[in-house]
C-alpha positions as CSV (number, residue, x, y, z in Angstrom):
1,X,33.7,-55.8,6.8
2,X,35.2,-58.3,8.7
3,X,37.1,-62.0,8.6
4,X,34.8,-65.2,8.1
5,X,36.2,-69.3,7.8
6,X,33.6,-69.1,5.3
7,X,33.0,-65.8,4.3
8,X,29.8,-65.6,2.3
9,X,29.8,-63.1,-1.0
10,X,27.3,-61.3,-2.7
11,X,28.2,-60.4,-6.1
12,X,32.1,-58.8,-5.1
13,X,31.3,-57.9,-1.9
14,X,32.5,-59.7,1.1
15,X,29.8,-59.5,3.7
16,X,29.7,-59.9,7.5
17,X,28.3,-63.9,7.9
18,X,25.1,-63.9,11.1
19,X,27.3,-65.7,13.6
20,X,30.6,-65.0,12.9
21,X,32.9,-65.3,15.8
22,X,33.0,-62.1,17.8
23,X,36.7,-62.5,18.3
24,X,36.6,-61.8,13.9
25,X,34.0,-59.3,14.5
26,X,35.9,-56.9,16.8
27,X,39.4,-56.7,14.2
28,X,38.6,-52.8,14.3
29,X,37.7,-52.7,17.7
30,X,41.0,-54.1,18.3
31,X,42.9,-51.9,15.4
32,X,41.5,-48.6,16.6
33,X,42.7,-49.3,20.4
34,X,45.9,-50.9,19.3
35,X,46.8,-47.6,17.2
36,X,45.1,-45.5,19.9
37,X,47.9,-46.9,22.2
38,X,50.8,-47.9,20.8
39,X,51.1,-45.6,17.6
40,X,54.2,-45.4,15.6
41,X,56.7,-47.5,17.4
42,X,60.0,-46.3,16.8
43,X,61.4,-49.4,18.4
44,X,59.7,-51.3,15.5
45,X,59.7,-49.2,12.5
46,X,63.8,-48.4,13.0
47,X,64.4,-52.3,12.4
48,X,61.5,-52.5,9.9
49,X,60.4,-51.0,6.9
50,X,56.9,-49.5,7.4
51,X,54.3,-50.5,5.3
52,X,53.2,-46.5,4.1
53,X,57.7,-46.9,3.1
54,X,56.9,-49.8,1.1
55,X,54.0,-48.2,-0.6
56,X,56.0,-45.3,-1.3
57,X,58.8,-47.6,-3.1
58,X,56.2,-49.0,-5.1
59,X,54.9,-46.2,-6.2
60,X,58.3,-44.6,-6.5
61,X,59.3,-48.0,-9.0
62,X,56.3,-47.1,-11.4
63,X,57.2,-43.5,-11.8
64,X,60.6,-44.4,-13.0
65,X,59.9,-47.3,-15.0
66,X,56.4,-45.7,-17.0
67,X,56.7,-41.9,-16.7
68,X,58.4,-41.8,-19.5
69,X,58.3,-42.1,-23.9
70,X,55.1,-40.9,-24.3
71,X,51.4,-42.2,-23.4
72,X,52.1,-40.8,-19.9
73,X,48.1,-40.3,-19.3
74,X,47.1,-44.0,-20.6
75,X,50.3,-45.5,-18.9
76,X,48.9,-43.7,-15.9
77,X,46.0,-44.6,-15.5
78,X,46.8,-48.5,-16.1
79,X,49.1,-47.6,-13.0
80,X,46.2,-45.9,-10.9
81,X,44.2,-49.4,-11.7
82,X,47.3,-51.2,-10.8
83,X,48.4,-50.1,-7.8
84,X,44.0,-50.8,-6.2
85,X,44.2,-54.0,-7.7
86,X,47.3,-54.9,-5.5
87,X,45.9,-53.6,-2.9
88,X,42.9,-55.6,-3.0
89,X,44.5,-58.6,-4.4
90,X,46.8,-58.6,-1.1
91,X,44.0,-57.5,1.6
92,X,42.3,-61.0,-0.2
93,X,45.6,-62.6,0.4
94,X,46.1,-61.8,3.9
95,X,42.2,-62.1,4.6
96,X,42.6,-65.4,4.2
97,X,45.4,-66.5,6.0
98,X,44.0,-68.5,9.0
99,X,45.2,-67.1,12.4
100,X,41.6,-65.6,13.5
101,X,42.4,-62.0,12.2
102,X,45.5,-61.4,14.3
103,X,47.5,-60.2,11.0
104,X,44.8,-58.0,10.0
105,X,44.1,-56.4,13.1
106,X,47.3,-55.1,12.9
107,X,47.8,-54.2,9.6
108,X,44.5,-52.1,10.4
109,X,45.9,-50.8,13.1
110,X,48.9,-49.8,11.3
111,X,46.9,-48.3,8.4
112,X,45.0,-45.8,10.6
113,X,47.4,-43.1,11.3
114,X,45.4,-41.5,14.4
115,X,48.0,-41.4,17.4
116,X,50.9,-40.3,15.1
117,X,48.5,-37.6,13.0
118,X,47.6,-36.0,16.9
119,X,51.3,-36.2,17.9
120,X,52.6,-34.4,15.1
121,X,49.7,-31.8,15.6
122,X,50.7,-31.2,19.3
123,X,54.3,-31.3,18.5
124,X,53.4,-27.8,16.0
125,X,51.8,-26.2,19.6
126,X,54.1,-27.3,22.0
127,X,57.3,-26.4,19.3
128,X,55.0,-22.7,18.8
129,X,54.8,-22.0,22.5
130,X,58.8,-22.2,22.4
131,X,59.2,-19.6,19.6
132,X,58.2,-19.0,16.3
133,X,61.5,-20.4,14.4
134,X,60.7,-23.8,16.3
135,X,57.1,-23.5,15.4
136,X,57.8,-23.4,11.7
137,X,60.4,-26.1,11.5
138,X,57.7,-28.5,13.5
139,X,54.5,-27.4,11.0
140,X,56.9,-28.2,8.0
141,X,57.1,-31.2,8.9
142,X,53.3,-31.7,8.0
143,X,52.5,-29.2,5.3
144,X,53.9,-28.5,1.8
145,X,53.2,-24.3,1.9
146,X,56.0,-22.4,2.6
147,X,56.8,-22.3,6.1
148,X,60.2,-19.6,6.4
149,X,58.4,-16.3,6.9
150,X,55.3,-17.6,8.4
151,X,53.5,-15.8,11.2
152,X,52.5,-17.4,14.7
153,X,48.7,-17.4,13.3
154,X,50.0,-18.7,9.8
155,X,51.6,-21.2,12.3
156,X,48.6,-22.6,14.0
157,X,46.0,-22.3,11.0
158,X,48.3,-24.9,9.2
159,X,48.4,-26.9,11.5
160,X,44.7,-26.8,12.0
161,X,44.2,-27.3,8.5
162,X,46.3,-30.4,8.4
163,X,45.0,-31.8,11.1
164,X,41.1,-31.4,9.1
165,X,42.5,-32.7,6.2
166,X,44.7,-36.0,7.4
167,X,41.7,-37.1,9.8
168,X,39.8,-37.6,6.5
169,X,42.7,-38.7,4.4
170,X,44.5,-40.9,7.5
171,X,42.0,-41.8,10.0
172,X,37.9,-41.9,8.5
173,X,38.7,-42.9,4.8
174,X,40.7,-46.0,6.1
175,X,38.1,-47.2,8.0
176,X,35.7,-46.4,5.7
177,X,36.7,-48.3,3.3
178,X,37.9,-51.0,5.8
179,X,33.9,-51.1,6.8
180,X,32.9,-51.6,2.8
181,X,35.3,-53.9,1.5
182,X,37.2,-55.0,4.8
183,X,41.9,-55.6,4.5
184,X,41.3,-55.3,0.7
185,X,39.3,-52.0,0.7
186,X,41.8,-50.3,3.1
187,X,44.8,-51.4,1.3
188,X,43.7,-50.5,-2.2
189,X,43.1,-46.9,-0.7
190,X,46.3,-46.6,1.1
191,X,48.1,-47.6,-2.1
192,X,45.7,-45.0,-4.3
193,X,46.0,-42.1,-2.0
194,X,49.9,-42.7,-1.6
195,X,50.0,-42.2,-5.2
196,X,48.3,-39.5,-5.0
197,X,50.8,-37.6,-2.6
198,X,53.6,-38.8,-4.7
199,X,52.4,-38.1,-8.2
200,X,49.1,-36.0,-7.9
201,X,50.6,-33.3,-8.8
202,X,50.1,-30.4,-11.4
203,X,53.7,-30.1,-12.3
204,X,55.3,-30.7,-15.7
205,X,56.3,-33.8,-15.2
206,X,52.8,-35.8,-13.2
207,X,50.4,-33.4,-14.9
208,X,49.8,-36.1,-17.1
209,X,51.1,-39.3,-15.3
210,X,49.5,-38.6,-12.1
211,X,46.2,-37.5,-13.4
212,X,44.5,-40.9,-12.6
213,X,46.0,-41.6,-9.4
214,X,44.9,-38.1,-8.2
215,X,41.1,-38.4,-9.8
216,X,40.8,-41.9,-8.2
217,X,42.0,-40.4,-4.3
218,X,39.2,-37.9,-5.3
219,X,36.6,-40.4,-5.5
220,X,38.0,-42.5,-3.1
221,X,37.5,-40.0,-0.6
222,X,34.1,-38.3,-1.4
223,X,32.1,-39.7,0.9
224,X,35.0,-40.1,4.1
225,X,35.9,-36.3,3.6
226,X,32.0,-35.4,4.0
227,X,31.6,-38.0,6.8
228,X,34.6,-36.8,8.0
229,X,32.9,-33.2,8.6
230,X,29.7,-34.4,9.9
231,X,31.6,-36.3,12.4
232,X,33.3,-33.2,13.6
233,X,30.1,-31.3,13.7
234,X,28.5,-33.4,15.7
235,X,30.7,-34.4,18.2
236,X,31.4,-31.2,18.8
237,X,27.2,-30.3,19.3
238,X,27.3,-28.2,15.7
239,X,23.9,-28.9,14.1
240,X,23.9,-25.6,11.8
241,X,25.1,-26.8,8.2
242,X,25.3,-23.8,6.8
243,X,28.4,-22.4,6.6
244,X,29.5,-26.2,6.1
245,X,28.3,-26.1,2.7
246,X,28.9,-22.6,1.9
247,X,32.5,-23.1,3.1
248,X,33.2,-26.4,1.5
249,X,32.9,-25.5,-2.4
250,X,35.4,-23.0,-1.7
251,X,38.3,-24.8,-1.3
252,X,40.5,-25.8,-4.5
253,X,40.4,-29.7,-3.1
254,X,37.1,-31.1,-3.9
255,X,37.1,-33.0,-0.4
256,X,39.5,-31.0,1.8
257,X,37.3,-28.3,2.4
258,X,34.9,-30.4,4.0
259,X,36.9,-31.4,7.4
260,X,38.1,-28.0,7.2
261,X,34.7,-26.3,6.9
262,X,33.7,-28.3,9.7
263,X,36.8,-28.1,12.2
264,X,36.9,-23.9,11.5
265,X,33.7,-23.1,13.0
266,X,33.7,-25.3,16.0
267,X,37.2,-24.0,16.9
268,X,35.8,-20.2,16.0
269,X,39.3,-20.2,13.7
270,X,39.2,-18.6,10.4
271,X,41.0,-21.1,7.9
272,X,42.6,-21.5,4.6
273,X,43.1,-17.7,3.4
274,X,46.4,-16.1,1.9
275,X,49.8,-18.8,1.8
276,X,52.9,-19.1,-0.3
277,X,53.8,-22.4,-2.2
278,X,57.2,-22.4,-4.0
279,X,57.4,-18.8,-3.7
280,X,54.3,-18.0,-5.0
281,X,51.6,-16.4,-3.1
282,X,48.2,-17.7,-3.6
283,X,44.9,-15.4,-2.0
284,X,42.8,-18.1,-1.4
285,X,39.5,-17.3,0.2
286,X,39.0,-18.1,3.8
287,X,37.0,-20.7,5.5
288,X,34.9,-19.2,8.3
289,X,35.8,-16.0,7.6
290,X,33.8,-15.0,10.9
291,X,36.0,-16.1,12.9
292,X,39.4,-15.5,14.6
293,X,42.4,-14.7,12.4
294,X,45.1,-15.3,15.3
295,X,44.2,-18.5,16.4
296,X,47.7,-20.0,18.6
297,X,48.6,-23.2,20.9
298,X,45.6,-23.6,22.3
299,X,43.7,-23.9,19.4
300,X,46.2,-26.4,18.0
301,X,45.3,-28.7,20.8
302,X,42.2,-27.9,20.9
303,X,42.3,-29.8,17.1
304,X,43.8,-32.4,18.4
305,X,41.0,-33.0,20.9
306,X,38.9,-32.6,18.0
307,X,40.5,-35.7,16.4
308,X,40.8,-37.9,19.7
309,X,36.1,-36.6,19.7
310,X,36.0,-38.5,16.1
311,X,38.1,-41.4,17.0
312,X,35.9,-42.1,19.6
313,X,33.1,-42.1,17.1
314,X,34.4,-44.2,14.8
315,X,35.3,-46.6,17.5
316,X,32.0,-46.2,18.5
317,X,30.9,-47.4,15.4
318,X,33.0,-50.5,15.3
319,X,31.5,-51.3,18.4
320,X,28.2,-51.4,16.9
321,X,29.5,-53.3,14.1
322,X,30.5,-55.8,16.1
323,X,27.3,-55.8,17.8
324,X,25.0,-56.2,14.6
């Protein structure tokens, strides 16, 4: 959904006006190539706090001041609510600033996480290809498993697997939901499935606090982590659904499996399978089990091209957009 003058509504729903400048029309167009190229500047983001750093502090200020005296599920979920009313009330705020959709271009383009999600996956290959002790201090860098006694295969399959898992979370939800509800859709995600990294968790102390915040990323991202695999199937020329859906279920994430289910068989890579988290060693069952349990470098870039094949989709898409 993009920027109108006069943008026309339909209930709550800002829609796309017939006529509509195409300069307005093409802010993803724009976003998607800007990120494509340029990234996470260091230059920038060393003087600047990032925007994902002020989301964090946000989130990080409601966990101190409510997790805490009881309620914790109710108080919660009123900061679940919160936290996607902020981020729609500000995408509203910024939509309507009049400067013909320069600001949010590149807030999109600083929202979608593409170039920086395939540089840290190739960093894990070209760290792997050095030695294994350089291989597991570059894949902890993106992964919460236990990383110290992993294997060269361990190496690469968590990679893989993040990379499945952040195209969904990082690349196709945010313009998914930039497409439905335009700077306040994408927004009110980033801020839901921030809090969902930061408090979603099962541990004593968000079990009940983070509850909301982790059901509401769950439905936020239904339909992008199932677009998410279709993309990768068919870019990659994979019209057999199959083990898609057989795979998917599987997985203890109700959307994670999907990019995963997807990315496994067109790589020919086994996934998921037996890890450690926090010193516990979970048999979790594998995700293509047909397929090769030593995958290395090369398939590690190989899932990198994988992500550049659905960027190119989705800008595809924008394109269209545009075009409509």
């Amino acid at each position: 959904m993009l920027r109108s003058e006069t943008p026309a509504r339909s209930g709550n729903v800002l829609r796309i006006t017939p006529g509509l400048p195409i300069a307005l029309r093409m802010i993803l167009i724009v976003a998607l190539l800007l990120d494509a190229a340029f990234g996470e500047p260091r230059w920038l983001w060393n003087r600047l706090p990032h925007p994902a750093v002020l989301m964090g502090r946000l989130v990080g200020w409601c966990d101190a001041r409510f997790n805490r005296d009881g309620a914790l599920k109710l108080k919660g979920s009123l900061v679940a609510a919160g936290l996607a009313l902020t981020g729609l009330a500000l995408g509203w705020l910024i939509h309507l600033v009049p400067d013909h959709g320069v600001i949010e271009a590149l807030a999109v383009a600083i929202l979608v996480a593409q170039k920086s999600l395939v540089e840290h996956v190739r960093a894990v290959a070209t760290a792997l290809r050095r030695s294994i002790p350089e291989g597991r201090q570059a894949v902890a860098m993106i992964v919460g498993r236990d990383t110290a006694e992993m294997t060269g295969p361990d190496i690469s399959r968590a990679a893989i697997e993040s990379a499945a898992e952040n195209l969904s979370d990082g690349v196709v939800a945010p313009v998914f939901w930039y497409l439905v509800l335009g700077l306040p859709g994408i927004l009110a995600y980033k801020l839901v499935n921030t809090a969902d990294s930061m408090i979603g968790h099962l541990t004593p102390r968000y079990k009940d606090f983070g509850w909301a915040s982790a059901r509401l990323d769950d439905v936020l991202n239904l339909i992008p982590a199932r677009l998410t695999a279709l993309l990768i199937a068919l870019t990659h020329g994979w019209l057999d659904p199959k083990p898609i859906l057989r795979d998917a279920p599987k997985h203890r994430s109700p959307n994670a499996g999907w990019p995963e289910s997807a990315l496994a068989p067109v790589l020919n890579v086994a996934l998921s399978g037996p890890r450690s988290y926090h010193g516990v060693h979970r048999h979790y069952p594998w995700v293509w089990p047909e397929g090769r349990r030593d995958p290395g470098p090369d398939d590690i870039d190989a899932a990198a091209d994988a992500l550049w094949r659905v960027w190119a989709a989705l800008l595809a898409v924008a394109v269209l957009v545009a075009l409509t």
